[in-house]
N, C-alpha and C positions, 0 to 999 in steps of 0.2 A: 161151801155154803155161801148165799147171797147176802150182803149184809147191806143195813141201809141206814146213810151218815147225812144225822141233818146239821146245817149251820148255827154258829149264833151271832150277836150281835157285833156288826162290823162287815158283814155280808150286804148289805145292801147297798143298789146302787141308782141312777134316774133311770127311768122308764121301767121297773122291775114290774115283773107281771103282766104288762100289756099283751106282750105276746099268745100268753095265757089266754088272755080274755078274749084275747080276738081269734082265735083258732078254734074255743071251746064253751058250747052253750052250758055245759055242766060248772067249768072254770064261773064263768058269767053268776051263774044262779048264787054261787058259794061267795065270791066276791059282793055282791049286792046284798046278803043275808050279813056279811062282815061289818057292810057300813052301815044297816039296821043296827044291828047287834053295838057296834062303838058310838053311834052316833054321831058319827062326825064320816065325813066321803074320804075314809083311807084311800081311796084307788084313787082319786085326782091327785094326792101327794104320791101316791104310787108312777103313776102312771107319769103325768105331767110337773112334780114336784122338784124344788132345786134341793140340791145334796144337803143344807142347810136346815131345810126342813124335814128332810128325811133322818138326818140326824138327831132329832129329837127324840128321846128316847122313849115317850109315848107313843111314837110312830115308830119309829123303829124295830122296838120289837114284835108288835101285832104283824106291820109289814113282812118281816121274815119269815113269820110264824105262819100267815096266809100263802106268800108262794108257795114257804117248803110242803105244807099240806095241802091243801089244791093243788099243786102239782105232783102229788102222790095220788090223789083221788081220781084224775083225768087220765094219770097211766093206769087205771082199769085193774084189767086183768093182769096187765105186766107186771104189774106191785106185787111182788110174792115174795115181802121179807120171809130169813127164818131167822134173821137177829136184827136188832135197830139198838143207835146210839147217838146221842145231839147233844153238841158241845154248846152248855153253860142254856140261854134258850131254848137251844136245838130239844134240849129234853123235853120237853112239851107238843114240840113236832110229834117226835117222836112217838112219844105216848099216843095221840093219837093216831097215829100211825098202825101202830100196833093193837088198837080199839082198849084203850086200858080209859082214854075218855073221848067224849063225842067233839066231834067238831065246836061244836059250840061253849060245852063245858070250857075246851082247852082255850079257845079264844078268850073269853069270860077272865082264865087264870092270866093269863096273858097281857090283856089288858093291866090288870088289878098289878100282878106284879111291876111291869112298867111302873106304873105310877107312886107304889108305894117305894120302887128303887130311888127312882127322883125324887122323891121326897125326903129321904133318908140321905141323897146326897146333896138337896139344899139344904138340910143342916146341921152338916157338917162339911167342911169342905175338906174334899180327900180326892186320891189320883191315883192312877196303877203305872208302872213302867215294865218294857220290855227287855228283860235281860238273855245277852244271847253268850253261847260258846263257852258257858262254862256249867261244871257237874251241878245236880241237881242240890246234892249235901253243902255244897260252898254256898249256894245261895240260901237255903236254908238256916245255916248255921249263919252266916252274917247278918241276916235278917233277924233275929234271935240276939245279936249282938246291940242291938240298935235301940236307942232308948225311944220309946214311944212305938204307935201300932204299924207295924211293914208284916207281911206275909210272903208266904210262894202261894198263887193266885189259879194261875191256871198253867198246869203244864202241856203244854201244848207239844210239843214234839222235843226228844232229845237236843238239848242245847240250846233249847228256846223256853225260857220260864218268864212269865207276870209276874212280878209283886203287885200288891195292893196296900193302901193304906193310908195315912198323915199324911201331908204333902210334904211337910219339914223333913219326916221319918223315911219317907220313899226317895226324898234326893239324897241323905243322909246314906241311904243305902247305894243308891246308885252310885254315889263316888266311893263309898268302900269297895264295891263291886268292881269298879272298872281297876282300882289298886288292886286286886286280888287278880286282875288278868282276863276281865269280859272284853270280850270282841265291841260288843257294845250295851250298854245300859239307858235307856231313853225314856223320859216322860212319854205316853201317849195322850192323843186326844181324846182324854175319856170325860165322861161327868162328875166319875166321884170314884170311890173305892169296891168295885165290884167282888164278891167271893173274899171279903175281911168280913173281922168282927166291925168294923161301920156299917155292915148292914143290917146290923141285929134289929134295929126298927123295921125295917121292911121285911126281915123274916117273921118277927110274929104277927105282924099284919096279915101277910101273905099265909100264914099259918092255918089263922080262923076260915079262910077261902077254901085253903086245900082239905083240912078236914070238915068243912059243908058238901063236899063235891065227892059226886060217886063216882070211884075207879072199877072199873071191870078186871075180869082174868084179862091178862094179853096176848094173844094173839101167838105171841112169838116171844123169845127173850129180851128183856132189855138193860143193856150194860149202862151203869148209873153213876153218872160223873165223882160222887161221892165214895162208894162201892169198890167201883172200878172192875167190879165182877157181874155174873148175871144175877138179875132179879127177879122175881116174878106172881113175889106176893103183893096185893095192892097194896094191903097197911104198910108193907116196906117200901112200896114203891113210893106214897105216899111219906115218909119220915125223910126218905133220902132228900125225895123234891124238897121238904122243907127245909133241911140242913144245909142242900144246895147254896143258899146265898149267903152265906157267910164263910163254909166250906170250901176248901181249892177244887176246880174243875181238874181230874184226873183224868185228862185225854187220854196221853201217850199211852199211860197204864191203861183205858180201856179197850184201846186198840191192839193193846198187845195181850190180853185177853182172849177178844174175840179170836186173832189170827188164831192162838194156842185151843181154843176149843173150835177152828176149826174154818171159819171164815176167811176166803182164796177170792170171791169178788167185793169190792167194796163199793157202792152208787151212792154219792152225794146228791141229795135231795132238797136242791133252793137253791137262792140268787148263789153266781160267784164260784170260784172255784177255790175257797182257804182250805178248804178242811183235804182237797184230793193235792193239794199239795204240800201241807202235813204229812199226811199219809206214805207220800215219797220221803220225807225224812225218816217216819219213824220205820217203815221195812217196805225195801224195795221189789220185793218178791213176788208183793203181791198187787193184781190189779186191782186201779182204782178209776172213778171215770165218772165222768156227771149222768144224771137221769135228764133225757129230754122228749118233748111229745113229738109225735109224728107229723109230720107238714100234713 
């Protein structure tokens, strides 16, 4: 079965999208209803913008969330998920992807959550770090040791776990971490504490959004970072999205889902290639590959 794996934030990079735009009148039309829709010319930060400004996490994730679907929409007839799944953002690609919401709905959420994330991470200051090379349960269980908020955040492939959290309570953790035998444990450059209870402000913000907004049946199955199995009722599709941001991203487990019910090709869909090199970590068996438009 074909499966189809959108990115999320940290995927972006200068020039993202141009290509798009300049190869395809349909790219073009969808892009230009994006910078109606935000009000502000996403594609000149796209397009011509320094990493700096694309780093801002109002840009940032609209930006992602515009390639990875516009460039689902331009492959036409080729886009014939029969599963889809998008790490942390990517779920909202995705969603649309699968018609569970419109292009525009999904931008709309998009937006909104961006804003309400930054919001919730100016105030409070918090940070995620990258812990690598050791079992899921050590990090979990130290993290649980640790006075104040640290999490496992997003598991992203065997041997590679986030925490999220306090910035005291995540360094706190990280040098327990590396004493317990991490290959490495590292602050990233984040803005705040993604997928903790720090974003409990921005979930029920984003809350009131997500139940205003009409989800359709989908299309196809879709494996829900929270879940980690398939889903395919809206009102669940809809509870998951919300729990999302406070909840760990369960990559590696969605992936290894799909493969087990059945998924042998995987296409990443948007900037960058993180998630198809994930995908070699978590089982090498199976192909994985970017989706690109035709010259």
């Amino acid at each position: 079965m074909k499966a189809y794996i959108f990115p999320g934030q940290g995927a972006q990079f200068t020039g993202m999208g141009l290509d798009l735009y300049e190869k395809s009148a349909l790219a073009q039309e969808y892009f230009e209803k994006a910078n109606d829709i935000l009000g502000f010319s996403i594609t000149d930060i796209m397009f011509e913008g320094t990493a700096e400004q694309l780093k801002e996490t109002k840009v940032t994730q609209p930006a992602i969330f515009l390639h990875s679907v516009i460039l689902a929409k331009v492959l036409g007839d080729d886009f014939k998920p029969e599963m889809v799944a998008g790490h942390s953002l990517g779920e909202l690609s995705a969603l649309v992807a699968n018609g569970v919401l419109t292009f525009v709905d999904g931008l709309i959420l998009v937006s909104k959550r961006a804003l309400a994330m930054q919001k919730a991470c100016e105030a409070a200051p918090s940070t995620m770090a990258a812990v690598l090379g050791l079992a899921d349960n050590i990090v979990e269980d130290t993290c649980a040791e640790i006075d104040g908020v640290v999490v496992a955040a997003n598991y992203n492939c065997p041997g590679q776990l986030v925490i999220s959290g306090e910035i005291s309570a995540v360094e706190r953790a990280c040098e327990a971490l590396t004493e317990k035998g991490a290959r490495r444990a590292l602050l990233l450059p984040v803005g705040g504490a993604f997928h903790s209870p720090m974003m409990e402000p921005a979930r029920e913000e984003l809350a009131a959004a997500i139940e205003a907004t009409v989800f359709s049946e989908p299309t196809c199955p879709v494996y829900q970072n929270v879940a980690a199995k398939v889903v395919t009722n809206p009102e669940e599709i809809k509870e998951n999205l919300i729990a999302q941001l406070t909840a760990p991203v369960k990559w590696t487990q969605c992936v290894q889902a799909m493969i087990a019910d059945g998924g042998t090709e995987f296409i990443e869909v948007g900037p960058g290639k993180v998630l198809q090199g994930l995908m070699r970590k978590i089982d090498r068996s199976v192909a994985a590959s970017g989706a690109t438009i035709a010259e």
